[in-house]
C-alpha positions in Angstrom: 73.1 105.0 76.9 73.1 108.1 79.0 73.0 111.5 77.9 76.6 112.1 79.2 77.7 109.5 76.0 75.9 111.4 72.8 77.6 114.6 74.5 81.2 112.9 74.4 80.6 111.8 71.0 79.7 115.5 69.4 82.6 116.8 71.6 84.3 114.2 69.8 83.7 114.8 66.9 84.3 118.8 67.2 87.6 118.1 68.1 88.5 116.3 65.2 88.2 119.0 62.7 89.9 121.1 64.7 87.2 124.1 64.1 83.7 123.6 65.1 82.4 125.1 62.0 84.2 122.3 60.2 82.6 119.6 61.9 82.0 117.2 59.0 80.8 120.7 56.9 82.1 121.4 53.0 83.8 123.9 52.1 83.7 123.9 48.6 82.8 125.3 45.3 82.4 122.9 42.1 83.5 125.9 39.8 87.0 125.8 41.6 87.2 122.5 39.2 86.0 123.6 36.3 88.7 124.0 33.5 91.0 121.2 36.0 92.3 118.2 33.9 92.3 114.8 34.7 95.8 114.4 35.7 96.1 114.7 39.1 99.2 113.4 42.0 98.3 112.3 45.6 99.6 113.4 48.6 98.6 111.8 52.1 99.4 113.2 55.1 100.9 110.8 58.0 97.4 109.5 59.7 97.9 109.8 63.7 99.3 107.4 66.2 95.7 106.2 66.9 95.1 105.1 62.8 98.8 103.9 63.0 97.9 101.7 65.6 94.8 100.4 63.9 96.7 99.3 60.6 95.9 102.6 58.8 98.7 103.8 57.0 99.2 106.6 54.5 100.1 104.2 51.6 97.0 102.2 52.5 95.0 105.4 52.3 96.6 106.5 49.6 96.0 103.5 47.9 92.1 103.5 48.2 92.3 107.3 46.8 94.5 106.0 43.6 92.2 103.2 43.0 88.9 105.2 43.6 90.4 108.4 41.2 91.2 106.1 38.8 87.5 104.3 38.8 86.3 107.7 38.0 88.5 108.2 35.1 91.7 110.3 36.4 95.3 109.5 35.9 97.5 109.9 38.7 101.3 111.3 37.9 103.8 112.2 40.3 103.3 116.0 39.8 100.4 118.9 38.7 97.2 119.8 40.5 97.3 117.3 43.7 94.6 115.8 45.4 95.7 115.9 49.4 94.0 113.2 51.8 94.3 113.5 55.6 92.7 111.6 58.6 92.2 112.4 62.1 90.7 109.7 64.4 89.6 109.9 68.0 89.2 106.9 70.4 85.7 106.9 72.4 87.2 104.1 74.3 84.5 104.0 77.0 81.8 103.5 74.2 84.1 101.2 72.2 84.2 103.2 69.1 86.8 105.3 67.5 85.3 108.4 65.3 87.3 109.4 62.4 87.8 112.9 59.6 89.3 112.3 56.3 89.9 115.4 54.6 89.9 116.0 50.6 91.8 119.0 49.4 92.7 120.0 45.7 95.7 121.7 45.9 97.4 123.8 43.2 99.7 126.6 42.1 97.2 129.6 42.5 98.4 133.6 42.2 96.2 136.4 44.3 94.8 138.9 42.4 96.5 141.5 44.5 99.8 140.3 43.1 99.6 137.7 40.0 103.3 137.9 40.0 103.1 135.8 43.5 102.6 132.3 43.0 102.3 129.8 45.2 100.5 126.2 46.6 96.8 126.5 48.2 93.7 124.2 48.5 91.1 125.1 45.9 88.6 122.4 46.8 87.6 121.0 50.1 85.5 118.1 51.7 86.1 116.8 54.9 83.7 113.6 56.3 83.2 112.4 59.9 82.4 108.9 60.5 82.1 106.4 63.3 83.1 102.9 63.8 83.7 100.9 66.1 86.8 100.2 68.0 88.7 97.0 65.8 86.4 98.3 62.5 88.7 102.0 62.1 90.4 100.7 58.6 87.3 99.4 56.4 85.4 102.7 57.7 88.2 105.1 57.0 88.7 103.7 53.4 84.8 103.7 52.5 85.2 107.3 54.1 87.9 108.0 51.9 86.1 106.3 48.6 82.6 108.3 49.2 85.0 111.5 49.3 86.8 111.1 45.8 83.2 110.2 44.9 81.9 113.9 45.8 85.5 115.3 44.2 84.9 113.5 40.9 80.8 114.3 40.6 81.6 118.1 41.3 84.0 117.7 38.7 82.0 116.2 35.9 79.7 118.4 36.6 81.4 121.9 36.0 83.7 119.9 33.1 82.2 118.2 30.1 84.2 115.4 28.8 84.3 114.3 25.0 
């Protein structure tokens, strides 16, 4: 491997989070959980042309986030507090890989301080994770992205919420 390749990769990988400072960082606080119930609805964004090609689709990912939310104890409705999954890919097609971000935000009615008349949608809770896989392996690696993810989401909330 040259040094030209690891270069391409973290260039890669930049440019899926579309900030470098996001770059498979967290930016999250547990106590933006604490008091949240464990009713919760999904929302997926569309994944890319490139996940779309690969079989990836937003049912399929929103699938593995139902199943894995529900593992951990939450119900899923079709309203509330929502738990928003997106996924960015790139293709690294001279290496043969395809690197991937799945994103994690809590979203819910929140009201500024400045105004708590003002009401409106925002993410309260963030994780974003890059991975790696190669080229034909995109799908099982984005869902075991996507499971590791609500993992992080539900520990952070047991731990700032104790459960009878």
């Amino acid at each position: 491997m040259s040094i030209r390749s690891p270069v391409v990769l973290l260039l890669a990988l930049l440019a899926l989070s579309g900030r470098p400072d996001r770059a498979g960082a967290e930016a999250r606080d547990p106590s933006s959980l604490k008091g949240l119930g464990r009713t919760l609805c999904i929302l997926v964004d569309e994944p890319d042309t490139d996940a779309q090609r690969a079989g990836l689709t937003a049912e399929k990912l929103k699938a593995a986030v139902e199943e894995n939310l529900r593992k951990a104890g939450f119900t899923v409705a079709p309203s509330g507090p929502c738990l928003r999954a997106s996924l960015r890919t790139h293709a690294l097609a001279a290496a043969g890989l395809v690197s991937h971000f799945v994103e994690l935000a809590l979203v819910e009615e929140v009201s500024p301080t400045r105004d708590p008349g003002l009401r409106f949608k925002a993410p309260t809770w963030l994780h974003g994770t890059v991975g790696t896989s190669l080229s034909g392996r995109l799908e099982p690696a984005v869902l075991a992205t996507a499971a590791s993810s609500v993992a992080v989401f539900a520990d952070e909330y047991q731990l700032v919420n104790s459960d009878p």
